[in-house]
N, C-alpha and C positions, 0 to 999 in steps of 0.2 A: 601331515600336521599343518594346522593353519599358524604365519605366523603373529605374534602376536599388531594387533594394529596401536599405535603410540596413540591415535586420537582420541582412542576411544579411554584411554587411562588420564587423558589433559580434560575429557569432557566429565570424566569421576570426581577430580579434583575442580573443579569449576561446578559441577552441581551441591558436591561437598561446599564449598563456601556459601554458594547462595541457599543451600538450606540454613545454616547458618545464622547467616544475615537475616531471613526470614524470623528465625526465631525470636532470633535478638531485637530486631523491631516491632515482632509482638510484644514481647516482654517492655519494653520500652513504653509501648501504645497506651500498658495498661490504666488504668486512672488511678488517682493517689486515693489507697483503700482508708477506710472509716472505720473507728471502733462502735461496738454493739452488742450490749449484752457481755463486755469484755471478749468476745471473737472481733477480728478484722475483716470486712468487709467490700468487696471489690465489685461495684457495679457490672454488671453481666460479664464475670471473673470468668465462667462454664464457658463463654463461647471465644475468649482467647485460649483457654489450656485443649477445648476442642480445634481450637485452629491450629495450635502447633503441633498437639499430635496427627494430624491429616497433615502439613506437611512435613512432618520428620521420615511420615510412613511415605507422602512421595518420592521425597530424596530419596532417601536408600533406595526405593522399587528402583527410580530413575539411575542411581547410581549401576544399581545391580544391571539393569538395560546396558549400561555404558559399557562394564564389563564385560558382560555375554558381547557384546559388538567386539570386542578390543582381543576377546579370547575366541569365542564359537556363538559366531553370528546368527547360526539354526537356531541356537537356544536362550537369546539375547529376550526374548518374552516370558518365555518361561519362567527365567532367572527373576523379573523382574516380580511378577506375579508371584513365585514362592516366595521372596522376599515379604513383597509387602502384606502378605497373607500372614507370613509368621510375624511379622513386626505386630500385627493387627493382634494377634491371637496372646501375644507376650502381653499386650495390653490389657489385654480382658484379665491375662492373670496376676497382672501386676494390681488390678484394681480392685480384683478380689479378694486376694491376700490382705490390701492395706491395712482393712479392719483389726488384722489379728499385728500387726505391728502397729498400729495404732496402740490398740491394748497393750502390747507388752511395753511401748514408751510411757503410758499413761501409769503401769503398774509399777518401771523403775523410776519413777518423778517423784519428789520431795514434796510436792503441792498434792492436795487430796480436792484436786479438781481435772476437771478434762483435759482444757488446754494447759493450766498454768498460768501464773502471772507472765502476762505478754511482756517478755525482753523489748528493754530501747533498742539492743542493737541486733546484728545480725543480719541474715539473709531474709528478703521478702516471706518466704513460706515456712519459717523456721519463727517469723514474730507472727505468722498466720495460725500460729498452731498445727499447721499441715505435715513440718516435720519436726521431732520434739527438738528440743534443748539442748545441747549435752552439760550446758550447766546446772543444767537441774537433776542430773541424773541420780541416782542413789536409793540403796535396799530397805528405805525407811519403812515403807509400804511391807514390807513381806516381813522387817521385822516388828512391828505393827500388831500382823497379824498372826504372830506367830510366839509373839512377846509370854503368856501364858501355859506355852506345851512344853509338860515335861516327861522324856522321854527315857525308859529305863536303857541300863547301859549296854543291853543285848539289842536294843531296837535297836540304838544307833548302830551297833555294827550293822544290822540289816539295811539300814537306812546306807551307810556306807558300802556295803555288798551291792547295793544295789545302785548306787551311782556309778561305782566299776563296773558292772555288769554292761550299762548303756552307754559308759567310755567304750567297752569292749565290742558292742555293738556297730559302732560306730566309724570303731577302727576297721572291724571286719569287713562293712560296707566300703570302706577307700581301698583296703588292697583287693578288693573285688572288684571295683572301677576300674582300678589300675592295673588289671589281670596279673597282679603278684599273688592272689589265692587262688586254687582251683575253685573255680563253683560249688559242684556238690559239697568238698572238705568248707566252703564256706554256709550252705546252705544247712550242713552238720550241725554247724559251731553255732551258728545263729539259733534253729532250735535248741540245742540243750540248753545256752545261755538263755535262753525264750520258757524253758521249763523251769530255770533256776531261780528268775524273776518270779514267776509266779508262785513259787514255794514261799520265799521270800515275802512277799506280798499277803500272800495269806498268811504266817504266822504272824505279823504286823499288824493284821485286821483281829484276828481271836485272839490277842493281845492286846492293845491297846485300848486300855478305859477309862469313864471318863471321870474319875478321881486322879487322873494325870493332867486335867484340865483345871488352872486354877491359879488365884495369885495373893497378890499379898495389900493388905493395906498400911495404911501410916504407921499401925503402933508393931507390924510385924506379924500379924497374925493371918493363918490362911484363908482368902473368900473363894468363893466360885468364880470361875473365868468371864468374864463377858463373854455375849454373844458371837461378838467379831472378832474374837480372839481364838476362836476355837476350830479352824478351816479342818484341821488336821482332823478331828471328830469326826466331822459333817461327812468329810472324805471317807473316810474306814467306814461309816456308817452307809453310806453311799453302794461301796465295794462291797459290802459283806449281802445286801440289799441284791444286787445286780449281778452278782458274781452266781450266787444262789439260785437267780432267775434263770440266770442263762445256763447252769447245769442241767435245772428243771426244763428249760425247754429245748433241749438237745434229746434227755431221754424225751420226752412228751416225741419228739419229733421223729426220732429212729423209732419208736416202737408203733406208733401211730401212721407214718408215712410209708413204714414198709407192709404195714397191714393192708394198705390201702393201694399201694404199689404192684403188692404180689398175691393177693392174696383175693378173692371172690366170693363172698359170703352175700346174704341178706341185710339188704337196706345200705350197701356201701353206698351205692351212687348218690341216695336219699341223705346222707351225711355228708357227701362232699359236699352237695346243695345247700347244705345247711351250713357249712363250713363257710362257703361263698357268700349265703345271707347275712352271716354273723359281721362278715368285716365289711358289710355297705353301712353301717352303724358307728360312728365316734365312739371310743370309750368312755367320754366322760356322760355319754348317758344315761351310762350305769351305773352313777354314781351313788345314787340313792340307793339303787339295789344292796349294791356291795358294802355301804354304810350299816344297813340296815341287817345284811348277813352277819357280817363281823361283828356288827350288837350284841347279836343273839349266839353266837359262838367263841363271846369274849373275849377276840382279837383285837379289837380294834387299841391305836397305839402300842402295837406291836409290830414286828420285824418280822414273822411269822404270818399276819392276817395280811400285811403288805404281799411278800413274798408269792402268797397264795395267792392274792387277785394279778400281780403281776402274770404266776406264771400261767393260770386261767385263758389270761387273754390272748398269750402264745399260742395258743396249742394249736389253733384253726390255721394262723400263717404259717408256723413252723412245719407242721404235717404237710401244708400243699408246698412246701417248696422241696422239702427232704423225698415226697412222692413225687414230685417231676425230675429231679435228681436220681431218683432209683429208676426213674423208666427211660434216661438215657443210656441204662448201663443192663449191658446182655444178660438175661435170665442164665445163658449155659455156664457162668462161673458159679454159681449156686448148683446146679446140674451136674455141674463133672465133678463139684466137693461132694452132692449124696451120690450118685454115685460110686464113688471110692468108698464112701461107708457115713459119712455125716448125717449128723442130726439138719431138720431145717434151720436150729438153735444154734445147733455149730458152726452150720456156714455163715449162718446170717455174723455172729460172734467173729468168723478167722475171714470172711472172705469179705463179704458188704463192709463191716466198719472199718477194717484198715486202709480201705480204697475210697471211705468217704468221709475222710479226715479234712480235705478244706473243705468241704459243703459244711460240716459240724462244728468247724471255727465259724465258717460263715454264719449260721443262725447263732453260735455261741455270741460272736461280738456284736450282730443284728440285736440281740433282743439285750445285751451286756446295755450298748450304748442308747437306745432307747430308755433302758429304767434308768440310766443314769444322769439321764436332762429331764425327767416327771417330773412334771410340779404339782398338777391337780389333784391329781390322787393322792399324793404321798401327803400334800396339804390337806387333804380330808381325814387320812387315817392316822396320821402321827399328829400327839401333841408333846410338848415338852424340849427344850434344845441339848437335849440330852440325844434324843431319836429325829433331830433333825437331816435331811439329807443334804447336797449339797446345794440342790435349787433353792431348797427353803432356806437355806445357810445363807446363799447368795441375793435372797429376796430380802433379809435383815438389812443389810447394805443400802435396800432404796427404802426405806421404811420410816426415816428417820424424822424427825415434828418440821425439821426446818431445812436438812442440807442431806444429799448422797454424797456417802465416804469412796466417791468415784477411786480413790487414788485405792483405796483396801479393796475395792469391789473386783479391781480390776490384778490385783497383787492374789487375792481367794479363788481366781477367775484362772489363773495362772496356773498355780498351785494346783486346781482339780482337772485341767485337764492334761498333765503328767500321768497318772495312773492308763489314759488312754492310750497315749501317744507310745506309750514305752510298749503297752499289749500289741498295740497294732503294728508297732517295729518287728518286737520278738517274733512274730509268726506271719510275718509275712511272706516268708518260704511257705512253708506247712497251709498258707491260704494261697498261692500259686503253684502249689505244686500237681504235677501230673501223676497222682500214685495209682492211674489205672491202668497205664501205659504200657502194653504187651501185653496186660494181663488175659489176653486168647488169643491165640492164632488164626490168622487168617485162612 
């Protein structure tokens, strides 16, 4: 064992200050920023905050050098180069993310603007807008928008089921960190708790209507909600929209993709081709078509003619992905179930679908979360804000003769992507899981 070298720990601490100091006389250099448009304004601001992160990331590479020298001089470059590689790479996700903490400080802000009224005081990037307020913090925004729903007293409990549910989530994800749960006993608890939400969720959705949307005027009497008052709609109306789609194209995709998978008939190859031609085409080219279908089959603003052009569109992706998916997985588990006596019905039933449970969340939440950001379509075939979704919900917000209700856009903004976030937690086992695994022997 080598022992440790002391200079190499006096040169960490000695690069450690001059990064430092480095930074501190950028920030120093900067010039005294300008207001504009109510934003502040820093004359080529980009190429100081680019200068200090290029040296923050050579310090540490530099520092990490110093270490490897002081510990194991073989790997004194290494160290350096992982280092400043991850430093490099935290950046990018640091920068990525912003946006959505952007959002959520813009959403708990009292101002129904971006930045806010620019504070006198405070820290440089804190009067720049860059990082919010905390004096301005507050749920004005969500209860805003949320001021007209009223909710029977069984929802709330679901509403309350279901906030425990992603407490419980949550907690299971820490003692699984913390290897206080076994895995699989956690991978368990995760799905059931993952089916429980979703039970939840759907009696919520074929519940909730919209004579629960609604308020009161001066003399006491009840009117219709405002448009921007009614997120919780747009949402359920969203869900029941998307949720449907993606049932539809799961079977569309098991019954289609194994046909095509196992099966040899006349003119398959001639359909895949055509499956392939379909999606070199935008859907909104079909706009007119599918206007003009739904005329004539008296769908249109409906939830029903919606639903149907949605899951239309599915069918050509879903098929070719569920068919390259079934042709990774060996014909002889199908083979040794007839065999023993099975129908092709029955295997396809006891043996393909329980082993292709994440490929079938995978197209479930592929085409879930796709219908649930549409705006062209859904804006062509629904009218009325009754059968609004959430894009159109969210399009109200910038619509407005004179100002965007930034601060509700972003509190609406909030609010609907919850429904996601919670689906894509619950089954995040069930979409990593290996449930093919042994299924033949070698």
């Amino acid at each position: 064992m080598i022992p440790p070298n002391r200079a190499g720990f006096l040169w960490m601490a000695l690069i450690a200050l001059v990064t430092l100091g480095g930074v501190w006389l950028l920030v120093g250099a900067m010039p005294e920023p300008i207001v504009r448009n109510r934003f502040l304004i820093i004359t080529n601001g980009w190429m100081y905050v680019a200068g200090a992160f290029v040296l923050v990331i050579a310090g540490i590479a530099s520092a990490s050098y110093a270490y490897g020298v002081a510990t194991r001089p073989g790997r004194a470059v290494a160290y350096a180069v992982t280092m400043g590689t991850h430093m490099f790479v935290w950046g990018v996700i640091l920068s990525v993310f912003y946006p959505v903490v952007y959002l959520l400080a813009v959403a708990f802000n009292r101002n129904d603007t971006l930045a806010g009224a620019l504070p006198r005081q405070g820290s440089l990037l804190v009067r720049a807008g860059v990082f919010p307020n905390p004096a301005d913090a507050s749920i004005s925004q969500f209860e805003k928008v949320l001021s007209q729903t009223h909710l029977l007293p069984f929802q709330w409990g679901l509403v309350g089921l279901l906030v425990a549910a992603a407490v419980f989530l949550v907690a299971v994800g820490v003692l699984r960190q913390m290897a206080a749960l076994n895995p699989a006993r956690a991978d368990a608890l995760v799905t059931r708790t993952g089916w429980a939400i979703f039970l939840a969720v759907a009696t919520l959705v074929f519940s909730i209507s919209p004579d629960q949307f609604y308020g009161f005027n001066a003399a006491g009497e009840r009117i219709a909600a405002s448009s921007e008052r009614v997120i919780v709609l747009y949402i359920r109306n969203t869900l029941l929209v998307s949720g449907t789609t993606g049932i539809f194209a799961v079977l569309i995709a098991t019954s289609a993709g194994y046909a095509f998978a196992r099966m040899r008939f006349e003119g398959r190859y001639a359909t895949l081709l055509s499956f392939v031609f379909v999606q070199m085409f935008p859907g909104f080219m079909a706009l007119v078509a599918i206007f003009w279908l739904m005329t004539q089959l008296d769908l249109l603003n409906t939830f029903t003619g919606l639903i149907l052009a949605y899951s239309g569109g599915a069918i050509a992706f879903s098929a070719w992905i569920f068919k390259g998916y079934l042709e990774s997985i060996s014909p002889s588990l199908e083979e040794a179930a007839m065999v023993d006596g099975a129908t092709r019905w029955g295997a396809f039933w006891r043996i393909i679908l329980p082993i292709s449970v994440p490929m079938l969340l995978f197209i479930f939440l592929l085409q879930f979360i796709g219908t649930y950001s549409e705006f062209i379509l859904a804006n062509t075939l629904l009218q009325g804000q009754e059968n609004w979704t959430v894009g159109m919900g969210l399009r109200n917000f910038t619509s407005g003769r004179f100002d965007t209700q930034w601060g509700a856009l972003a509190a609406s903004a909030v609010l609907g992507s919850i429904p996601i976030l919670i689906i894509f937690y619950s089954f995040q086992s069930a979409l990593t899981g290996q449930h093919q695994a042994g299924g033949v022997k070698g």
